[in-house]
N, CA, C and O atoms as a GROMACS GRO file, in nm:
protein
  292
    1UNK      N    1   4.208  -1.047   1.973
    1UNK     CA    2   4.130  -1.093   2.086
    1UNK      C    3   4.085  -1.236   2.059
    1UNK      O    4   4.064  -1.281   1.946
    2UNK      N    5   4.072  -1.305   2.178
    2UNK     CA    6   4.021  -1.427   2.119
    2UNK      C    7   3.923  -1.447   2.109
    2UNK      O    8   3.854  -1.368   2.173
    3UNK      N    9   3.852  -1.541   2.040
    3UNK     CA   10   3.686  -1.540   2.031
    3UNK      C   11   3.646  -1.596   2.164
    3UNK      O   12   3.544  -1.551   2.216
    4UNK      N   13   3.727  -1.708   2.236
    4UNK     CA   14   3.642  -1.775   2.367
    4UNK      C   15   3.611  -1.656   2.459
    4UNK      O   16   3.511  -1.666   2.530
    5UNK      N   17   3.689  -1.541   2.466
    5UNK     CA   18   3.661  -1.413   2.563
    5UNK      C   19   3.544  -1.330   2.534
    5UNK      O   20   3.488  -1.277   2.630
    6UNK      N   21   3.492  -1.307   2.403
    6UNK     CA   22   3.410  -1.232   2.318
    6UNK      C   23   3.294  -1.247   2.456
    6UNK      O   24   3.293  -1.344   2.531
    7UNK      N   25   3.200  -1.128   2.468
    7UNK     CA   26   3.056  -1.154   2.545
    7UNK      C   27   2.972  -1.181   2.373
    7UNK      O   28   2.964  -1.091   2.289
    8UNK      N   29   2.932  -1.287   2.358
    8UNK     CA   30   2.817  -1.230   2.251
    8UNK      C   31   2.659  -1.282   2.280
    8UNK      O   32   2.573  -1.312   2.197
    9UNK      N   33   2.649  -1.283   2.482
    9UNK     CA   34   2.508  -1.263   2.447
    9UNK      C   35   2.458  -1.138   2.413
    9UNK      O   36   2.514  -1.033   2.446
   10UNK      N   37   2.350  -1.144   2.346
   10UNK     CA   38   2.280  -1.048   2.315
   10UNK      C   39   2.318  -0.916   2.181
   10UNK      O   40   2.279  -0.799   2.172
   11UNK      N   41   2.419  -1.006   2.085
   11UNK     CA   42   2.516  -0.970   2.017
   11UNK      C   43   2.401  -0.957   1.878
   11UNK      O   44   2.286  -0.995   1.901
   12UNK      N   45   2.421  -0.924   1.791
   12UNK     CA   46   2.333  -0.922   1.637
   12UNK      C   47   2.434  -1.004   1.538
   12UNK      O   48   2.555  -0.997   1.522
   13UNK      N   49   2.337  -1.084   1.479
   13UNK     CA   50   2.419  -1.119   1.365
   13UNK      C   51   2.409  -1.020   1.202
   13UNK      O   52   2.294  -1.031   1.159
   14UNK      N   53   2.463  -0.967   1.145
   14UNK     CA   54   2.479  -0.901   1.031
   14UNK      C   55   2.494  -1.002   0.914
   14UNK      O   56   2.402  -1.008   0.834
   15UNK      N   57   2.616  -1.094   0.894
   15UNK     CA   58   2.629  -1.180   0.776
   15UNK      C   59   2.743  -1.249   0.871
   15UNK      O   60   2.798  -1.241   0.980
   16UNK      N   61   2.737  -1.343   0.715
   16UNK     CA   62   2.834  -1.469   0.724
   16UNK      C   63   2.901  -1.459   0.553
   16UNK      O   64   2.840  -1.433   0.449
   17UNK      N   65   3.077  -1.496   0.577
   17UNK     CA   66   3.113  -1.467   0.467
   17UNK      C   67   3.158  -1.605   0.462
   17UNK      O   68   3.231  -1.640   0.554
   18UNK      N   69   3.119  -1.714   0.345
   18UNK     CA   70   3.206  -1.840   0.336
   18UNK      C   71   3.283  -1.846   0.161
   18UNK      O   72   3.240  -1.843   0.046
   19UNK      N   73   3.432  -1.856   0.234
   19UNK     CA   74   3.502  -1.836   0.108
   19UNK      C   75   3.551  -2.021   0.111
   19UNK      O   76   3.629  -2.070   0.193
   20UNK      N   77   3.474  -2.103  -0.010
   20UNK     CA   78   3.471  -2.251  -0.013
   20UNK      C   79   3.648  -2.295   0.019
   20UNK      O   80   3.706  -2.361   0.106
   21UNK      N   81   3.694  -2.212  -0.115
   21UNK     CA   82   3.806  -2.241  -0.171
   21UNK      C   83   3.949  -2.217  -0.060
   21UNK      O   84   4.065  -2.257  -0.060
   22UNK      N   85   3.864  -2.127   0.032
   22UNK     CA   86   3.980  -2.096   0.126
   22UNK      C   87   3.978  -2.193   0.275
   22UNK      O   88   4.059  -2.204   0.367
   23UNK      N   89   3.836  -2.259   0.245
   23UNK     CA   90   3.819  -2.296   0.381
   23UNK      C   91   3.811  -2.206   0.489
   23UNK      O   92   3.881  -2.230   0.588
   24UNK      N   93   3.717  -2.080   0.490
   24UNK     CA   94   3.702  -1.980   0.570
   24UNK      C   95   3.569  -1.977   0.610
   24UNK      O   96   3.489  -2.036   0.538
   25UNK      N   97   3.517  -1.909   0.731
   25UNK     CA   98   3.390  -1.858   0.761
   25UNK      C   99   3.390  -1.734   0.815
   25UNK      O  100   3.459  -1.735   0.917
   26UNK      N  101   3.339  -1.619   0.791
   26UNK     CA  102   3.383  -1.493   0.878
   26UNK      C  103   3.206  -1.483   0.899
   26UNK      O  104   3.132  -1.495   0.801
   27UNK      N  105   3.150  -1.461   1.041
   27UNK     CA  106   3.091  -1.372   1.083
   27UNK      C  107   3.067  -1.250   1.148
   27UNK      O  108   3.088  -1.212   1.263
   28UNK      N  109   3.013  -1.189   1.036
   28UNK     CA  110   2.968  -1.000   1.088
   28UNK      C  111   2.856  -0.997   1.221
   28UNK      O  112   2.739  -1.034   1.214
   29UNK      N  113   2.918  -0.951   1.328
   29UNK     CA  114   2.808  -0.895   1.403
   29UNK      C  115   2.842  -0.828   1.515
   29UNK      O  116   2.940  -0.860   1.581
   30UNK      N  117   2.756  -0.722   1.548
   30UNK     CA  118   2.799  -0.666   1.665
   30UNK      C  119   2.774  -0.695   1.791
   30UNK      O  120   2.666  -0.753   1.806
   31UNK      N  121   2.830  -0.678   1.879
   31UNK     CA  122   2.870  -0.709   2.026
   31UNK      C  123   2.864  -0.583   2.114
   31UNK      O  124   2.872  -0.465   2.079
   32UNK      N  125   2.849  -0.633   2.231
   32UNK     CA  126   2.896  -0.541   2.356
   32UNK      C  127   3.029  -0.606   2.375
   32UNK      O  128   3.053  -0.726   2.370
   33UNK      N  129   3.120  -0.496   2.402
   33UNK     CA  130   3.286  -0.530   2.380
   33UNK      C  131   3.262  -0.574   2.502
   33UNK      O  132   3.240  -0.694   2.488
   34UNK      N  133   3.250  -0.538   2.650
   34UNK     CA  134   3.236  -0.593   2.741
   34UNK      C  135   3.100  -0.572   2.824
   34UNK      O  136   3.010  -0.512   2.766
   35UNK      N  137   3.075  -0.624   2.975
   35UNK     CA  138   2.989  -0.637   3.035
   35UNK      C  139   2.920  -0.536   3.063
   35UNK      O  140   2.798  -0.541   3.049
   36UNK      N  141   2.979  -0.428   3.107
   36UNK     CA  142   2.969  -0.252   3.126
   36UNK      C  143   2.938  -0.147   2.977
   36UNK      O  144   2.948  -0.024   2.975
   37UNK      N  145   2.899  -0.238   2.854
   37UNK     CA  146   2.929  -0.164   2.751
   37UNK      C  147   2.784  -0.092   2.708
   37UNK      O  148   2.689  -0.168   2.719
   38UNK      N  149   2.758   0.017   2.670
   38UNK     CA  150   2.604   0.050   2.681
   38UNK      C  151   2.568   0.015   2.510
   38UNK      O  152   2.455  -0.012   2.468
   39UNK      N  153   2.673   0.021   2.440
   39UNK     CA  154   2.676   0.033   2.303
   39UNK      C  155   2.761  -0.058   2.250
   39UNK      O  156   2.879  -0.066   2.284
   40UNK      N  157   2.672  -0.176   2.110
   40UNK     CA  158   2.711  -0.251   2.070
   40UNK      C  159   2.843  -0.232   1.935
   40UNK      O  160   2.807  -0.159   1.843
   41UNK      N  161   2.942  -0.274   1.926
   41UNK     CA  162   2.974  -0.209   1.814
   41UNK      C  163   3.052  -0.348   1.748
   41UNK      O  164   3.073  -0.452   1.811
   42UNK      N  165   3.094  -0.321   1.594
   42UNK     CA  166   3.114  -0.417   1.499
   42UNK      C  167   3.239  -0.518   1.542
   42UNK      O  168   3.347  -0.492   1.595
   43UNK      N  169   3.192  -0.619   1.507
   43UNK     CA  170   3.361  -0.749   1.524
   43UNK      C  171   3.275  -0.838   1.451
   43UNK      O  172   3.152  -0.842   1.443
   44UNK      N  173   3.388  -0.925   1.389
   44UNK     CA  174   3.451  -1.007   1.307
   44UNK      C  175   3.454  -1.123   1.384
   44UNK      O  176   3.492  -1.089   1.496
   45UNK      N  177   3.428  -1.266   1.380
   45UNK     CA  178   3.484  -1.404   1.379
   45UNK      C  179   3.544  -1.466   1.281
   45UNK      O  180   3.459  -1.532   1.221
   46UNK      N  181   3.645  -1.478   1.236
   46UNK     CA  182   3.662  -1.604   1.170
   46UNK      C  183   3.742  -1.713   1.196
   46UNK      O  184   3.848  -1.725   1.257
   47UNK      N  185   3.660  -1.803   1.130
   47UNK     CA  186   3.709  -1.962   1.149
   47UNK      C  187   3.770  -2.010   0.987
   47UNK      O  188   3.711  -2.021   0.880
   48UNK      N  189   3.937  -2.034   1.029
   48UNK     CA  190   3.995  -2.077   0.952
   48UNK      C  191   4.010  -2.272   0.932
   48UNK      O  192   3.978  -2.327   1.037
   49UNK      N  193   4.043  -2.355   0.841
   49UNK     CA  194   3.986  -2.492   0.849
   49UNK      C  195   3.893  -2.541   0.815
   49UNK      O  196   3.914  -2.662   0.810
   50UNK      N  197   3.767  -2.509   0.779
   50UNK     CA  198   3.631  -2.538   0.797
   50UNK      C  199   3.625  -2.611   0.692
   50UNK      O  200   3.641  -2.590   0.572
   51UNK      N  201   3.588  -2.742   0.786
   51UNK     CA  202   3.556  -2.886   0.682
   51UNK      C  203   3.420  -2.869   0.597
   51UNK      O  204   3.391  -2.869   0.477
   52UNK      N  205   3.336  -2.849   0.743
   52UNK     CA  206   3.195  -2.836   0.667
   52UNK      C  207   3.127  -2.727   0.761
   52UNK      O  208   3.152  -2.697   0.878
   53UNK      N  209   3.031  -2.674   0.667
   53UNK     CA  210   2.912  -2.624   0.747
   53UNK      C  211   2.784  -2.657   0.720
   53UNK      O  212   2.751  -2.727   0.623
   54UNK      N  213   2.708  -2.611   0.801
   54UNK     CA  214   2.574  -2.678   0.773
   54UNK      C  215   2.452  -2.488   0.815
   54UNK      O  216   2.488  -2.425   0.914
   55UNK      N  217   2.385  -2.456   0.770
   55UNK     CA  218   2.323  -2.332   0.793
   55UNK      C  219   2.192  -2.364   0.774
   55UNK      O  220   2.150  -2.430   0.680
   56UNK      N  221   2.101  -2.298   0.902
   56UNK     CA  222   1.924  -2.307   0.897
   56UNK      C  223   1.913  -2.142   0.976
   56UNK      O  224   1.944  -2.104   1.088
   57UNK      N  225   1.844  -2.061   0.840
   57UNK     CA  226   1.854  -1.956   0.931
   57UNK      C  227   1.700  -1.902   0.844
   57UNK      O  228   1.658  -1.884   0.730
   58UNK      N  229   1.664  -1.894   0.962
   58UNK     CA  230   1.530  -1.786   0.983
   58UNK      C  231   1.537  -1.630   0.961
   58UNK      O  232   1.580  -1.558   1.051
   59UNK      N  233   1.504  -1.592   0.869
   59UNK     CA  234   1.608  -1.451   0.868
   59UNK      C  235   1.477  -1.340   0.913
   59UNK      O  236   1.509  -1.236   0.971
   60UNK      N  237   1.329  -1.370   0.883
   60UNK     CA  238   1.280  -1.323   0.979
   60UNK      C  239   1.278  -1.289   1.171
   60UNK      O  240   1.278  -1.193   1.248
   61UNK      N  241   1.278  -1.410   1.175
   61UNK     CA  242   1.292  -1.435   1.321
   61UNK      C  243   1.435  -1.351   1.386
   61UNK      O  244   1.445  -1.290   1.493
   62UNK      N  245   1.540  -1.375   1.278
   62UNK     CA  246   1.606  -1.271   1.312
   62UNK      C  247   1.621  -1.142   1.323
   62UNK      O  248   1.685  -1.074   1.403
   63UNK      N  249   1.543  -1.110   1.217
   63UNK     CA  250   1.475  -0.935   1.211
   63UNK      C  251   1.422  -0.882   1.321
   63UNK      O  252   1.466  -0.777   1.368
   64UNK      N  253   1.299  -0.962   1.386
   64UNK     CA  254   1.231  -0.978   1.477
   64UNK      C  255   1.329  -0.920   1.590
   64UNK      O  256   1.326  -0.805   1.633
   65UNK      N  257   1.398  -0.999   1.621
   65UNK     CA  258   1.512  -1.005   1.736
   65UNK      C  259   1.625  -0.935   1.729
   65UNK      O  260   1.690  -0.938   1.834
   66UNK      N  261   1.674  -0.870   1.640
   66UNK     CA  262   1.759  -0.737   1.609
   66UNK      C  263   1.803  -0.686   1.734
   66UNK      O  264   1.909  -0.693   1.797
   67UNK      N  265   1.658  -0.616   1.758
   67UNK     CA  266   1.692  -0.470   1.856
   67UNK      C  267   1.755  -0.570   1.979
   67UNK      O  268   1.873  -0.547   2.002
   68UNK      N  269   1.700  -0.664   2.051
   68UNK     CA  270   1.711  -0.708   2.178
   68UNK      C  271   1.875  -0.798   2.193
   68UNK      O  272   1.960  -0.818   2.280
   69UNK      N  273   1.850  -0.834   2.044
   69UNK     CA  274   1.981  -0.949   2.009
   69UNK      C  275   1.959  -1.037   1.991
   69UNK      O  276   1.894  -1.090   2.081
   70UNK      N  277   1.996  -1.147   1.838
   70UNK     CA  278   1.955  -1.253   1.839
   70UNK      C  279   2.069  -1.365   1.864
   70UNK      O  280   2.066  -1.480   1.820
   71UNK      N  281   2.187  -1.300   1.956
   71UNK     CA  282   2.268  -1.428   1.952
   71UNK      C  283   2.246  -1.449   2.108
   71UNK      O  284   2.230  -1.362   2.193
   72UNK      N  285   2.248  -1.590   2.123
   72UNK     CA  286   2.227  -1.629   2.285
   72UNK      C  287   2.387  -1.694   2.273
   72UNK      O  288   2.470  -1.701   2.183
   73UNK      N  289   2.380  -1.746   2.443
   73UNK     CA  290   2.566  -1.799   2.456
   73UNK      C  291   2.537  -1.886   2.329
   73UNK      O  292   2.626  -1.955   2.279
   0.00000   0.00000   0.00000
């Protein structure tokens, strides 16, 4: 599937896997597969290439926001 199709408002983030050496980023989190979906369930992103990243993460604030979802578009 491609990622531009993915819905992930309201998606959870779980983790981020960065493998340096491979130039990889995989993020864990679940989604509503589509618009109609009552139940979120697990997918995968990854981004192959990755020059750089840069990460600021609040991991409270994300706790916080779990249940409702903390990913916006």
């Amino acid at each position: 599937m491609n990622p531009e199709n993915l819905e992930l408002h309201d998606a959870t983030i779980h983790g981020m896997i960065v493998n340096y050496s491979e130039r990889t980023v995989v993020l864990r989190l679940e989604i509503y597969a589509d618009l109609d979906a009552k139940k979120r369930v697990a997918a995968e992103i990854r981004f192959s290439g990755v020059e750089r990243l840069s990460d600021v993460s609040d991991f409270g604030s994300l706790a916080d926001n779990r249940t409702a979802g903390n990913v916006t578009y």
